[in-house]
C-alpha positions as CSV (number, residue, x, y, z in Angstrom):
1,X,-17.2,-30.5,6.5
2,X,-18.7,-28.4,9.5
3,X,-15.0,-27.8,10.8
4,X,-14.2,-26.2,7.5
5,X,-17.1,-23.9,7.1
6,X,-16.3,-22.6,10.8
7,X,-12.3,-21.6,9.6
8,X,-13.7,-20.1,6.7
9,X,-16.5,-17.8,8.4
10,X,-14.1,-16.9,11.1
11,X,-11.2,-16.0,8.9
12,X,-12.9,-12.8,7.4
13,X,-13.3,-11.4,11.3
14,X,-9.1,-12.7,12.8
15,X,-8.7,-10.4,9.7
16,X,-10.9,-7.7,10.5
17,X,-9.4,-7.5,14.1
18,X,-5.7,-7.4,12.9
19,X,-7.0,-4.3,10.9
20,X,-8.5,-2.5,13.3
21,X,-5.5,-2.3,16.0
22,X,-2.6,-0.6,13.8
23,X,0.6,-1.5,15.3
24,X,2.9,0.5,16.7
25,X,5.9,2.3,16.1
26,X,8.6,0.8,18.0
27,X,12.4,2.0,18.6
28,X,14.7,0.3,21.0
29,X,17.9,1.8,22.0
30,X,21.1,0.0,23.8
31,X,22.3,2.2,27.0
32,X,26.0,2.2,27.8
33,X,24.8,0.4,31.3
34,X,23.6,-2.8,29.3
35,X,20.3,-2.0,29.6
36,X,17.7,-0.5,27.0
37,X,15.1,2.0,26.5
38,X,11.9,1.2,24.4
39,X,9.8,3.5,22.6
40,X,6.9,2.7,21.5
41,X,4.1,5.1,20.2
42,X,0.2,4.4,19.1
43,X,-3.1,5.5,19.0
44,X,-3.5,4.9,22.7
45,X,-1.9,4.6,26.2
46,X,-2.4,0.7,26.4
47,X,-1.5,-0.2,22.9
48,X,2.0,2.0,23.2
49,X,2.4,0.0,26.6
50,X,1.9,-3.0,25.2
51,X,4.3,-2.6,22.4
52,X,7.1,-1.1,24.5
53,X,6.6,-4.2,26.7
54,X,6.3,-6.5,23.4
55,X,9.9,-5.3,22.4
56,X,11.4,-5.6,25.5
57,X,9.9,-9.3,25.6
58,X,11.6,-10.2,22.3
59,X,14.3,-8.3,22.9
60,X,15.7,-10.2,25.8
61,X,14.2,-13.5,24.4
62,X,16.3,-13.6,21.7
63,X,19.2,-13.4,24.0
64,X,17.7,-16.6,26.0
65,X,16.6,-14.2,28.5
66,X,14.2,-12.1,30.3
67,X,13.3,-9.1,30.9
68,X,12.6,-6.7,34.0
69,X,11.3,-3.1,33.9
70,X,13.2,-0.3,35.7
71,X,10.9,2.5,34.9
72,X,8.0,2.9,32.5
73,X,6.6,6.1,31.5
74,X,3.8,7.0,28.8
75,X,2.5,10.2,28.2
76,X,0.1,11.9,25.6
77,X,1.7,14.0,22.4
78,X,-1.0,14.3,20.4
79,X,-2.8,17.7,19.3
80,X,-3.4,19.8,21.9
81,X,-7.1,20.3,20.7
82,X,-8.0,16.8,22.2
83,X,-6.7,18.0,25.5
84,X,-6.6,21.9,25.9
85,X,-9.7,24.2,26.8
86,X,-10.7,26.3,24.8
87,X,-9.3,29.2,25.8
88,X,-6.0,28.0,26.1
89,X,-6.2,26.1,22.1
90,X,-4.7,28.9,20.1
91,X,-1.3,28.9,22.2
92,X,-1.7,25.0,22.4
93,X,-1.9,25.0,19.0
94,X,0.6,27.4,18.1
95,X,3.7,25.2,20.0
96,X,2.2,22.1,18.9
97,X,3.1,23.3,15.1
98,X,6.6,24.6,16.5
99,X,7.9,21.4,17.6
100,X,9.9,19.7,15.7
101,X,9.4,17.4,13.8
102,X,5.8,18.4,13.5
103,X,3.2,16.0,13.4
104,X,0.5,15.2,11.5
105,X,-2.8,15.8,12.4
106,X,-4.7,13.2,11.5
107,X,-1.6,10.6,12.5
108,X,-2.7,7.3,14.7
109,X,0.2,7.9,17.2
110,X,-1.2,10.3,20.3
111,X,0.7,8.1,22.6
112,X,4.5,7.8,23.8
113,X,5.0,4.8,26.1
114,X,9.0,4.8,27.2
115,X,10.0,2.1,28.8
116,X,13.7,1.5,30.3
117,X,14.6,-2.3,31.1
118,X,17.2,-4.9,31.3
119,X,17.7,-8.4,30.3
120,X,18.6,-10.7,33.6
């Protein structure tokens, strides 16, 4: 009886945690070479890692496989107002808007990890 009490209180928190981290948006892209690129983006650096390295992981599983990294590269492309000074915000600002497609504002996905790799 004890066993079942302790999967039932700790239930509510596994699914409290899976809440809390949103996944990531992933994108994976064949290169004429036979290699791939991985995009991933999130709400920060180490989760859009993470998911870039997740798909290259099930990427080359699935092909009995695995995978090695030729080049990783994340970098920040959220609103310049959580980066810029202040004096430098309105021009910030002003090509953040320009860029197509434009992003939203209050969107969980500040962070671009790229990551180009190839199942061996």
């Amino acid at each position: 009886m004890r066993h079942k009490n302790a999967c039932v209180l700790s239930l509510p928190l596994l699914l409290l945690a899976a809440c809390t981290t949103p996944p990531a948006s992933l994108n994976l892209m064949p290169l004429e070479d036979g290699s791939y690129r991985g995009l991933a983006v999130a709400a920060n650096e180490t989760q859009a890692l993470r998911g870039s390295l997740r798909l290259a992981e099930s990427t080359c599983l699935e092909r009995q496989l695995r995978h090695a990294v030729i080049r990783a590269d994340t970098r920040f492309r959220g609103p310049p107002l959580r980066t810029a000074e202040r004096r430098d915000l309105a021009a910030g600002l002003a090509t953040y808007v320009n860029t197509p497609p434009f992003p939203w504002l209050d969107a969980n996905d500040d962070y671009e990890a790229d990551l180009h790799f190839k199942c061996v």
